[in-house]
Structures are given as structure tokens and as C-alpha cells.
C-alpha positions as CSV (number, residue, x, y, z in Angstrom):
1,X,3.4,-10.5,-151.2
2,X,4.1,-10.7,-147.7
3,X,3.0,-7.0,-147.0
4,X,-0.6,-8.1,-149.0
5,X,-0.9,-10.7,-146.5
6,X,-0.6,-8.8,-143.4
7,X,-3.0,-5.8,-144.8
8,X,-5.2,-8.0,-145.7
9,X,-5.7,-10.2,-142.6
10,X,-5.6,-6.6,-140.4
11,X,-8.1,-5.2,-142.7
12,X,-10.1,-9.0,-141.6
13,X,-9.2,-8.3,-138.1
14,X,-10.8,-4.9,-138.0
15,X,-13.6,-5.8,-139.5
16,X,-14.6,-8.9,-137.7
17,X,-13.6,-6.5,-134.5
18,X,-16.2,-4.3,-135.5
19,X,-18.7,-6.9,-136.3
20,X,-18.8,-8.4,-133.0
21,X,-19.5,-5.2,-131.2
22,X,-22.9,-7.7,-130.3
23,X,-24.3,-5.1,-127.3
24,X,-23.7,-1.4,-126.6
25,X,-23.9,0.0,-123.0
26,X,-25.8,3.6,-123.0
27,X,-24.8,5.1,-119.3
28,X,-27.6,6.6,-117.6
29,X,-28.3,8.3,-113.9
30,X,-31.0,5.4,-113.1
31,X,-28.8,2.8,-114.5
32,X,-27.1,1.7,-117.6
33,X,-29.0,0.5,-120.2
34,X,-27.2,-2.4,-121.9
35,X,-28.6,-2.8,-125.6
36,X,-28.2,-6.0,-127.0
37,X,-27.5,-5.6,-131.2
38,X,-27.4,-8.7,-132.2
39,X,-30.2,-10.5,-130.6
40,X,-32.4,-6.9,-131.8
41,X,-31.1,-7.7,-134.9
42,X,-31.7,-11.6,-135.7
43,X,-35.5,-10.4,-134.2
44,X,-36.4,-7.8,-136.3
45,X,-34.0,-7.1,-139.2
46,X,-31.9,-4.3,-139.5
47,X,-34.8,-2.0,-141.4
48,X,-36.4,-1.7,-138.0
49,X,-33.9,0.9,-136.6
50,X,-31.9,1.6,-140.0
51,X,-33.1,3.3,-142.9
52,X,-30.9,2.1,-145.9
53,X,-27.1,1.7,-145.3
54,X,-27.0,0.5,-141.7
55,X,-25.1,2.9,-139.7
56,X,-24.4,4.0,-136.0
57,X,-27.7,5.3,-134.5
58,X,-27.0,8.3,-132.2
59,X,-29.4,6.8,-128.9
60,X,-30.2,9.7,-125.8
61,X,-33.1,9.7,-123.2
62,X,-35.6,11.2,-125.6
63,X,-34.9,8.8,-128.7
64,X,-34.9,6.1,-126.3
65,X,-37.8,6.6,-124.0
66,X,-40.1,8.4,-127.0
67,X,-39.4,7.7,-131.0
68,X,-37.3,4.3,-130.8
69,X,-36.9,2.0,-127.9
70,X,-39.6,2.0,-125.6
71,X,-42.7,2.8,-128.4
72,X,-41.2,-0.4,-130.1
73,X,-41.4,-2.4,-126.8
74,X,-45.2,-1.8,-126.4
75,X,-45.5,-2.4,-129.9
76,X,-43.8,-5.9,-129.4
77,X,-45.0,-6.6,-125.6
78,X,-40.8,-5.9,-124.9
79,X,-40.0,-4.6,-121.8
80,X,-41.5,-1.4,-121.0
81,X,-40.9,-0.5,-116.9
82,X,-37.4,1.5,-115.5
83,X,-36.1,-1.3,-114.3
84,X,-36.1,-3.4,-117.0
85,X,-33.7,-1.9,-119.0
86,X,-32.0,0.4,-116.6
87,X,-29.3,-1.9,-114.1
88,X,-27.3,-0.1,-111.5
């Protein structure tokens, strides 16, 4: 029973750890770019950036600055300029 206990509560552990991954930093030359997933999602939902089961999205200077980030910024009036997003 005791062995239960402990898997269970690491299995909790692990999950909540990954759960609260709440922003993702993409390195860049110009700057990081520090992507805040949580407040992205409690805006817009997850069906924004996910197609069905949510999973990791693999982000690099062309999904970013063409298909996914920035087209959705001018769609939303988000931020749109280098600076913006990119901090050195």
C-alpha cells in the first residue's frame, strides 16, 4: 500500500511539474523571446495553436515570424515590432 502511495503522488508531482511549465523561452540572436502559455491560453483557448490533442508545438523564426505568432498578433492588435517580443 505504501509503494501505491508513493507512485501515485510522484505520478501527481510530475504532472503538476509539467502543468506549470506557464512560459517557454525561445533563444534568439536579437533577443529571447519569452512566450507566455498560460496567459495565451486563458485568452484564446487551446484550439488556437493546437489541433486536437494539445501537444508541444515545434516554434523556429519562420513559424514564428510568418504562420503563427506574429500573423496572430496583427490579427489581435498583439504586439507586432522586434522589440516587443525579442529582450536582450
Amino acid at each position: 500500500m505504501r509503494k501505491l502511495l508513493i507512485t501515485t503522488f510522484l505520478v501527481i508531482f510530475a504532472a503538476t511539474a509539467a502543468m506549470a511549465a506557464d512560459s517557454v523561452v525561445f533563444e534568439a540572436k536579437n533577443g529571447n523571446v519569452t512566450f507566455d502559455h498560460k496567459a495565451h491560453g486563458e485568452k484564446l483557448g487551446c484550439d488556437v495553436c493546437h489541433e486536437g490533442t494539445p501537444a508541444k508545438i515545434e516554434v523556429n523564426k519562420d513559424v514564428a515570424h510568418k504562420a503563427a505568432c506574429k500573423d496572430c498578433h496583427k490579427e489581435k492588435n498583439g504586439p507586432t515590432k522586434c522589440g516587443d517580443c525579442h529582450k536582450k
